[in-house]
C-alpha positions as CSV (number, residue, x, y, z in Angstrom):
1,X,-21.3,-34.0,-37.6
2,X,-22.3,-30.8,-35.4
3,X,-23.5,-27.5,-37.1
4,X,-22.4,-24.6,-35.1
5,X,-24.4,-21.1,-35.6
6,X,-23.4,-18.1,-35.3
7,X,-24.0,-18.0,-31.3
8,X,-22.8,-21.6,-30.9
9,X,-19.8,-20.4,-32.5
10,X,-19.5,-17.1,-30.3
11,X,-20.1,-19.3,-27.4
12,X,-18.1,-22.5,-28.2
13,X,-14.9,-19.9,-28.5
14,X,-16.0,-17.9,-25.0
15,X,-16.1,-21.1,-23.3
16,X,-12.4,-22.6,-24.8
17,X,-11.1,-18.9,-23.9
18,X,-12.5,-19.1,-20.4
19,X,-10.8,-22.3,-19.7
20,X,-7.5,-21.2,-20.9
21,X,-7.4,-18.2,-18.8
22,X,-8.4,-20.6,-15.9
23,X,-6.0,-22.6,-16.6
24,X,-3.3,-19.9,-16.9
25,X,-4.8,-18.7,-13.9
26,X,-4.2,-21.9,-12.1
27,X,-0.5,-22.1,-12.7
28,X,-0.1,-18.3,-11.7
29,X,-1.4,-19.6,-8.4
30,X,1.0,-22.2,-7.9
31,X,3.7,-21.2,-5.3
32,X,6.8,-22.9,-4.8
33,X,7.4,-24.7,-1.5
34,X,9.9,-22.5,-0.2
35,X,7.8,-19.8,-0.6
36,X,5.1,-21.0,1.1
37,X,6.7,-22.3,3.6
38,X,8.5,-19.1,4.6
39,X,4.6,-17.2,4.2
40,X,4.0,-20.0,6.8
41,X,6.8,-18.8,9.3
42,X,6.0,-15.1,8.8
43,X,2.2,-15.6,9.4
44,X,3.2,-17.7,12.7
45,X,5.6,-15.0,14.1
46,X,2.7,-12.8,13.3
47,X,0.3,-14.6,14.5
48,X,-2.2,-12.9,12.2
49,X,-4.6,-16.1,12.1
50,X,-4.4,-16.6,15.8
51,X,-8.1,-14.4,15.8
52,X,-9.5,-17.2,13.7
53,X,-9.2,-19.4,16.2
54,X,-12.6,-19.0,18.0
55,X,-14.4,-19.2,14.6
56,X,-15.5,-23.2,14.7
57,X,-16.3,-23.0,18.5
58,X,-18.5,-20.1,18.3
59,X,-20.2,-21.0,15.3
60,X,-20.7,-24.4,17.5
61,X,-21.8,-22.8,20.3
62,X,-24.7,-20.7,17.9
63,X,-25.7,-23.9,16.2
64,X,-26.3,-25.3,19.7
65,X,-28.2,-23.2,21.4
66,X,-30.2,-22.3,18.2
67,X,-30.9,-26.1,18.5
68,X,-32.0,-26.4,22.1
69,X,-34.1,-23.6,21.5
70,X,-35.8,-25.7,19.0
71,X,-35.8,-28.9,20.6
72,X,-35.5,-28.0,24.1
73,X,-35.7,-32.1,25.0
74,X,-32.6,-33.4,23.3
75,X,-30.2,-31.0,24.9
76,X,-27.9,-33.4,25.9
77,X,-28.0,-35.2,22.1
78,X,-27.5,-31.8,20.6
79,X,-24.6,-30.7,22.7
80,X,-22.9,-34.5,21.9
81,X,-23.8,-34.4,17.8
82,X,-22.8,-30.9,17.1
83,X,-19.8,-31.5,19.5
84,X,-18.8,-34.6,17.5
85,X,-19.6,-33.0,13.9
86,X,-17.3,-30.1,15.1
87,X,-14.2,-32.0,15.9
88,X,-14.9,-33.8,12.2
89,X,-14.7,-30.4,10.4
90,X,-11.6,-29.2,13.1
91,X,-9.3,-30.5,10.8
92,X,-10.3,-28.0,7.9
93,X,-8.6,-25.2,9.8
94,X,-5.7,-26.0,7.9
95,X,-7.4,-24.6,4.8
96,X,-7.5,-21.4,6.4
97,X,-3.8,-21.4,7.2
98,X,-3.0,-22.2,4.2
99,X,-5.7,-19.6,2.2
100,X,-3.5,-17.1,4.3
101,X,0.1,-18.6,2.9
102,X,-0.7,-17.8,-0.4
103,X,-1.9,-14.5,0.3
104,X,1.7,-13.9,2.0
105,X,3.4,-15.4,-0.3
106,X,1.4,-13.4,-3.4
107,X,2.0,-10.4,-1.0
108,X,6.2,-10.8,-0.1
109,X,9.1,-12.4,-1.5
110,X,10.6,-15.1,-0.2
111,X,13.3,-12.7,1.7
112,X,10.6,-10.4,2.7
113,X,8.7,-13.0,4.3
114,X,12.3,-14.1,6.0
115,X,12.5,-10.6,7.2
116,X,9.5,-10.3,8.8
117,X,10.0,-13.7,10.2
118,X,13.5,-13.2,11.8
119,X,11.8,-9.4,13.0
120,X,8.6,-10.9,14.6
121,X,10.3,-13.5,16.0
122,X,12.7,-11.2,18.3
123,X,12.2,-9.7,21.6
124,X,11.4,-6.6,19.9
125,X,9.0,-7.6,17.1
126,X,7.1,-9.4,19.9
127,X,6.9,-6.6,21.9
128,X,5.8,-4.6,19.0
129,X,2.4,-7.3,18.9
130,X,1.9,-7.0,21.9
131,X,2.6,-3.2,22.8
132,X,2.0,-1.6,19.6
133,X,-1.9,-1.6,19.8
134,X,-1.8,0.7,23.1
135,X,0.7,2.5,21.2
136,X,-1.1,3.0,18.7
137,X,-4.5,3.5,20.4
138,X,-2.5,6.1,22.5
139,X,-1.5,7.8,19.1
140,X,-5.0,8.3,17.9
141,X,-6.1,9.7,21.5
142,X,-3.0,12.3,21.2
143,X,-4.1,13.3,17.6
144,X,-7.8,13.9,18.3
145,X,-6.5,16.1,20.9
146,X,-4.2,17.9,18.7
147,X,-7.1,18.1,16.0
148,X,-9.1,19.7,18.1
149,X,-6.5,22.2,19.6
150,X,-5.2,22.9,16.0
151,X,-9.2,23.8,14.8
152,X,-9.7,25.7,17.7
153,X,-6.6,28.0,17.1
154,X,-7.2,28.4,13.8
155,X,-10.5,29.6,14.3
156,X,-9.5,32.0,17.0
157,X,-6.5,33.3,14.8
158,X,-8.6,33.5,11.7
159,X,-11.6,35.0,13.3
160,X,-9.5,37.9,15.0
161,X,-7.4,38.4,11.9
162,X,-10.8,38.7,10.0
163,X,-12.0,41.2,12.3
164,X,-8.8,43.4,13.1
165,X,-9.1,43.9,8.8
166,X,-12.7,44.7,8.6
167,X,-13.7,46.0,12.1
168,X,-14.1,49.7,10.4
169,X,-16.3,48.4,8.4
170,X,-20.4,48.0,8.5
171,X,-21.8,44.4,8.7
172,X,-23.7,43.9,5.6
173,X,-27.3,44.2,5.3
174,X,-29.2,40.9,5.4
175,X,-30.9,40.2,2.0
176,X,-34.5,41.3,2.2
177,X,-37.3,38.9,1.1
C-alpha cells in the first residue's frame, strides 16, 4: 500500500487537477467541422497565410549556405540533402493552415467567418487587399502632415495669446544661485 505525506498529498491532488483542466481544456479546443471549415474559406479569401509561404524555402536557403560555408567541398550534396529533407517536412505546412483555422474559428462565428468570406471574395474586398495598404499608407502620410500643421498652429495661437495677456508685464527674474 502507498503512504502519502503531506506534500505527496498536496502534489498527488495538483497533478489530478492539472489533468482535468487539460482535459477540459482539450474539449474547449475542439471545433466543429463546419466551423472550421468556414475559418478555412475566410483565411483563403484573406489570404492572411499567403506571407508564410517563403518560411520553409528561406529557412532552406540559411541552412544551405550556412552549410557550404562549413563544408565548402560538398556543395553539391548539401544543396541535394537539405533540398530532399525540405520537400519531406513541405507537407507540415498544413499544420500552419490549420493552427490559423482555429484561431479564426476561436476569433468569429460561423456566420462571421461567412461574411468575411462572401466580402473578400468580391471584386471589392479584393480590391480592398490589394489597395487598401497604399490607402492606408497614404492615410498615415496625410496625418503626420496634419500633426504637424495642427502643433505648429497651436503653438503659434497659444504663444501669441500668451503674450497679447502678459505683454505689459516684466519677464521674471531668473532664480539666482
Amino acid at each position: 500500500m502507498i503512504k502519502f505525506s503531506g506534500l505527496s498529498r498536496v502534489a498527488s491532488v495538483a497533478l489530478i487537477a492539472g489533468s482535468m483542466m487539460l482535459a477540459v481544456s482539450a474539449k474547449a479546443q475542439e471545433v466543429p467541422a463546419e466551423h472550421l471549415q468556414a475559418a478555412r474559406a475566410a483565411i483563403s479569401s484573406l489570404g492572411v497565410t499567403n506571407r508564410f509561404d517563403n518560411i520553409l524555402p528561406n529557412i532552406m536557403d540559411r541552412l544551405v549556405a550556412q552549410l557550404i560555408q562549413a563544408y565548402p567541398n560538398l556543395q553539391d550534396e548539401i544543396s541535394k540533402k537539405v533540398e530532399e529533407e525540405a520537400l519531406k517536412i513541405a507537407p507540415r505546412r498544413a499544420d500552419l493552415e490549420n493552427e490559423a483555422a482555429l484561431v479564426y474559428a476561436k476569433a468569429f462565428t460561423v456566420d462571421e467567418l461567412k461574411a468575411i468570406t462572401a466580402f473578400y471574395s468580391s471584386d471589392t474586398g479584393k480590391k480592398l487587399l490589394k489597395d487598401g495598404p497604399i490607402a492606408t499608407r497614404e492615410l498615415l502620410k496625410a496625418a503626420d502632415i496634419w500633426t504637424a500643421g495642427v502643433a505648429r498652429d497651436l503653438e503659434k495661437q497659444s504663444n501669441d495669446a500668451l503674450l497679447k495677456e502678459v505683454g505689459a508685464q516684466a519677464p521674471a527674474e531668473a532664480p539666482k544661485q
